[in-house]
N, C-alpha and C positions, 0 to 999 in steps of 0.2 A: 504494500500500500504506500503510495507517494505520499509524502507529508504538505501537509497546505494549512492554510488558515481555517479555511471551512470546515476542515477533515479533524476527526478525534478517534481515541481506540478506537468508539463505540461508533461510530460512524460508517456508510458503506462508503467504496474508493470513488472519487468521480472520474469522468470518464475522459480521456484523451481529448476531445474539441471543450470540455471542461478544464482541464488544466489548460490548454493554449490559452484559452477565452478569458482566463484567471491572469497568467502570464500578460497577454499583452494590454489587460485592463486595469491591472495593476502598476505596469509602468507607464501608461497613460497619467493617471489619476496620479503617479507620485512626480512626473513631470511636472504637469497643470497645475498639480497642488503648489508645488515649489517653485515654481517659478512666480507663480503670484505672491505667495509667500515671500520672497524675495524683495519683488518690487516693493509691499508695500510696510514690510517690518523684516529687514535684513536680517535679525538675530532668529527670529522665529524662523527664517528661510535655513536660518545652520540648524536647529532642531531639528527643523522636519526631514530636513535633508538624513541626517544621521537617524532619524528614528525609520523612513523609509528603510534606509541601509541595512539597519539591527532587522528590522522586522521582515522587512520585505526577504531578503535570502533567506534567514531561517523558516521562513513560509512560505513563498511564492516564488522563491528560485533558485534554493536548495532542493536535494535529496531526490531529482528522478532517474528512471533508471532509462527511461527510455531516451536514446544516442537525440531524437531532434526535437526532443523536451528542453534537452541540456543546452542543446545550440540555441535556441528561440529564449531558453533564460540567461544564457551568455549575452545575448545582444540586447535583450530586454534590458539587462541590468549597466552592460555598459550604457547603454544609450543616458538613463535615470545618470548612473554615474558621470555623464561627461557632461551633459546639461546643469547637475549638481552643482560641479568643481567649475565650468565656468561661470556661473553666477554666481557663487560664492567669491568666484578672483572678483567679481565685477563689482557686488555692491558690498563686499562686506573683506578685503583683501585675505587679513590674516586667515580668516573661516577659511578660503578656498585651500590652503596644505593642510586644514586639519579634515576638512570633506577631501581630500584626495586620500589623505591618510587612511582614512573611514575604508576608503572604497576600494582601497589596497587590503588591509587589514579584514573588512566585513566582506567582501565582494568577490575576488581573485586570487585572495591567499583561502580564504573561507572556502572558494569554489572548489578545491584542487582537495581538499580536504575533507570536503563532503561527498564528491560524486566519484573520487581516486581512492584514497586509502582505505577507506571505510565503508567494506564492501556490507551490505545487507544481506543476512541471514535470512532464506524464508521457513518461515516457520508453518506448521497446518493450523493453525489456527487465522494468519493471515493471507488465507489463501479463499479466493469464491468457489463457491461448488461448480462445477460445470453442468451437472442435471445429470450423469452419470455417475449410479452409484458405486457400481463397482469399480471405476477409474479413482475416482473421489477417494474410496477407503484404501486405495492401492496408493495413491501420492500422499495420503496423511501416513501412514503407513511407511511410505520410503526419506520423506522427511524426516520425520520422527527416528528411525534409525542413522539415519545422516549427521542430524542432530549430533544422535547422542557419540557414533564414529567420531567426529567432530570435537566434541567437548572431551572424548578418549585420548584423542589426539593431541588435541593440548593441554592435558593432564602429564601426557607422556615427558613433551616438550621440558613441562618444569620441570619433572622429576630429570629428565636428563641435563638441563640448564646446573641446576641444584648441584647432580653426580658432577659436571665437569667444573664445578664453584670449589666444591668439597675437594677434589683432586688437585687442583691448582692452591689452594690452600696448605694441603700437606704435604704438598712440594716444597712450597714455601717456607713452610715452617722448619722441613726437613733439613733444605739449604741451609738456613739461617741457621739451626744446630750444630751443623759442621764448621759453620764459619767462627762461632764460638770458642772461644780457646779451653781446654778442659779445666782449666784452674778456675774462671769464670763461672762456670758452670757444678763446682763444687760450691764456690762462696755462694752463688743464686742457694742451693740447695740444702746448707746451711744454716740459712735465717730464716 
């Protein structure tokens, strides 16, 4: 399930000409809003500017999986973003490098980190039925073991992270015993 404003757990997904129709009304509305904003009370034009930015990706232009979801809120956001940062250079100077700041930081570094490194798990309970029961109880079924492969797997991980932590350790410590002079090593065990 794509994350949006409208959408919660409990919520069904909307549907593709819905996320578009979200996406490009969303950067409409936070253009329009800010730039009027701008003209007619510059400081309020840098809030809205950065509250578009905070909110907008974390809803309406983060987190989809689908490849020209992504592109259409790449351009969505640049566009908000470049309209932002020059009106912000324009009526209000300092605002415009902390709105570009924003738009680096919320926007471009946010992007790469939301829809790159942090792949989405699906899970059976975020999945629609298809009207096929038997396919239905077959993919909760292979998820659900996937899952738990999954959560096996990086269990494994740390325990082997751990072994090669604990090995490098008493190597370590190993070293450092030999490098001790024995006379040291009687006064240590002495006191």
């Amino acid at each position: 399930m794509t994350p949006s404003l409208a959408s919660t757990s409990h919520a069904a997904p909307i549907s593709l000409p819905q996320q578009v129709l979200q996406i490009i009304a969303y950067t409409a509305f936070g253009i329009v809003a800010t730039v009027l904003a701008f003209v007619f009370i510059a400081p309020l034009g840098v809030l809205l500017a950065a509250l578009v930015m905070w909110r907008g990706f974390a809803g309406v232009y983060g987190g989809h999986n689908d490849t020209a979801l992504q592109i259409l809120s790449l351009i969505g956001f640049t566009l908000f973003a470049t309209v932002a940062t020059v009106m912000a250079f324009v009526f209000l100077a300092p605002a415009g490098l902390l709105i570009a700041g924003l738009a680096l930081v919320f926007g471009f570094g946010g992007w790469q980190s939301a829809t790159i490194s942090t792949p989405q798990r699906p899970s059976a309970s975020s999945t629609r039925p298809s009207g096929n029961t038997a396919f239905d109880a077959y993919r909760t079924e292979t998820l659900r073991r996937l899952e738990q492969e999954q959560d096996s797997f990086e269990a494994f991980l740390i325990r082997l992270r751990d072994a090669k932590d604990q090995t490098e350790f008493d190597s370590f410590m190993d070293a450092r015993a030999q490098l001790e002079p024995p006379a040291d090593r009687m006064n240590a065990d002495a006191t």
